[in-house]
PALUM-493299 format. One record per residue (C-alpha): x, z, y; residue in one letter; residue number from 1. Coordinates in nm, 3 decimals, padded with zeros to 5 digits, m for minus. Example, Ala and Ser with C-alpha at 12.3 -4.5 7.8 and 13.67 -1.06 7.14 Angstrom:
<recs>
REC/01.230/00.780/m00.450/A/1
REC/01.367/00.714/m00.106/S/2
</recs>
This chain:
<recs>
REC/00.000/00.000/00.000/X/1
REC/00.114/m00.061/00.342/X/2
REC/00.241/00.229/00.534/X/3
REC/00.040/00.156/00.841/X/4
REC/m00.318/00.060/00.665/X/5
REC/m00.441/00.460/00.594/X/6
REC/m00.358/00.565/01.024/X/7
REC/m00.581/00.237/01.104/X/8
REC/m00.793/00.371/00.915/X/9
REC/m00.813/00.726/00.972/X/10
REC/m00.831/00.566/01.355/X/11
REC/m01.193/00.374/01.265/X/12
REC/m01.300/00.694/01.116/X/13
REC/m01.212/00.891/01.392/X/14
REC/m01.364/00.670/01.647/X/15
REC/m01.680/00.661/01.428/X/16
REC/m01.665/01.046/01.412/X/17
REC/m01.694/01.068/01.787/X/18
REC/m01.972/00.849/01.827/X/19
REC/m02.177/01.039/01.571/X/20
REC/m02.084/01.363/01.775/X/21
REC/m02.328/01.141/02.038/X/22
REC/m02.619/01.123/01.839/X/23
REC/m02.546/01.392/01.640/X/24
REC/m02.582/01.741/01.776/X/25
REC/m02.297/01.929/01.612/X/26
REC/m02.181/02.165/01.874/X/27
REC/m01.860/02.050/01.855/X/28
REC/m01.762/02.073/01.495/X/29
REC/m01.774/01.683/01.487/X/30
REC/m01.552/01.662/01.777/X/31
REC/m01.331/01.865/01.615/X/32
REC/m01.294/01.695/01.308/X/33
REC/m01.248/01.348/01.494/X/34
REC/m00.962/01.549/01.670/X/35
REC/m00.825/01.597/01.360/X/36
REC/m00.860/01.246/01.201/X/37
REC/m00.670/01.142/01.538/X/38
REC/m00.435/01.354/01.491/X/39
REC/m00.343/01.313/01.124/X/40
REC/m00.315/00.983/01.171/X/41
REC/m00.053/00.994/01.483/X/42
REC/00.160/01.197/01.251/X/43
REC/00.134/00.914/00.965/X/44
REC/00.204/00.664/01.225/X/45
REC/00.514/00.866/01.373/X/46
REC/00.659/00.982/01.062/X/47
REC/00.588/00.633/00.809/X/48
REC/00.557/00.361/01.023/X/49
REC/00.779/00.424/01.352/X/50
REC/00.778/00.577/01.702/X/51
REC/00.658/00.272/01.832/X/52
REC/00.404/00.226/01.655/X/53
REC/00.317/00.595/01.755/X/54
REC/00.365/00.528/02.114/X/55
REC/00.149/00.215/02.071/X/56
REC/m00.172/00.424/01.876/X/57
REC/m00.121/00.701/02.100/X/58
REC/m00.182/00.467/02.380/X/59
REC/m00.487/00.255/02.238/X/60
REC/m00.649/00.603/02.150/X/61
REC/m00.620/00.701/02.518/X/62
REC/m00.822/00.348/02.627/X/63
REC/m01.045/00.281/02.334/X/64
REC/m01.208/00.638/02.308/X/65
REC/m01.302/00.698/02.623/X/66
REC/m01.414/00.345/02.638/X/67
REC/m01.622/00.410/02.285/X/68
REC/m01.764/00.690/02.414/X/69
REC/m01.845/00.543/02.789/X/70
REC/m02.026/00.283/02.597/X/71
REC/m02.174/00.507/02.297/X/72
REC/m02.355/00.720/02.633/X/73
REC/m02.486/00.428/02.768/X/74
REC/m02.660/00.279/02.465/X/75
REC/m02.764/00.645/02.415/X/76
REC/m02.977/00.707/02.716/X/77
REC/m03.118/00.461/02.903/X/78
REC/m03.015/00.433/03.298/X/79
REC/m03.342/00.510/03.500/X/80
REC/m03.218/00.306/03.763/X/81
REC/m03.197/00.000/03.543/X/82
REC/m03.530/m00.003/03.331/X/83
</recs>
């Protein structure tokens, strides 16, 4: 197996994790699991793969999460300013 395929991964499930944590009511256990996932998975990355590659996840996470979750709040509750 490739060293980088189980961080991706952990990554989708993470990502996935926090946008159940949405919909899902969890009072933060959820968010604390997808902190976790991240987490585990920027170790693999760091310690299997390369630095770079850590440097690289570490930097998607901090755009595509927020963005996930920007976009996972929107589709969520509707804007009453746009009906």
């Amino acid at each position: 197996m490739k060293p980088y395929l189980l961080p991706v991964l952990l990554q989708v499930i993470g990502i996935l994790v926090v946008l159940a944590e949405i919909f899902i009511p969890s009072f933060g256990l959820l968010a604390l699991i997808a902190l976790a996932v991240f987490s585990y998975s920027l170790y693999l990355v760091f310690t299997t793969v390369s630095s770079t590659a850590g440097l690289v996840f570490t930097g998607l996470d901090l755009i595509l999460v927020p963005v996930c979750v920007v976009f996972g709040i929107e589709n969520c509750w509707p804007n009453p300013l746009f009906p």
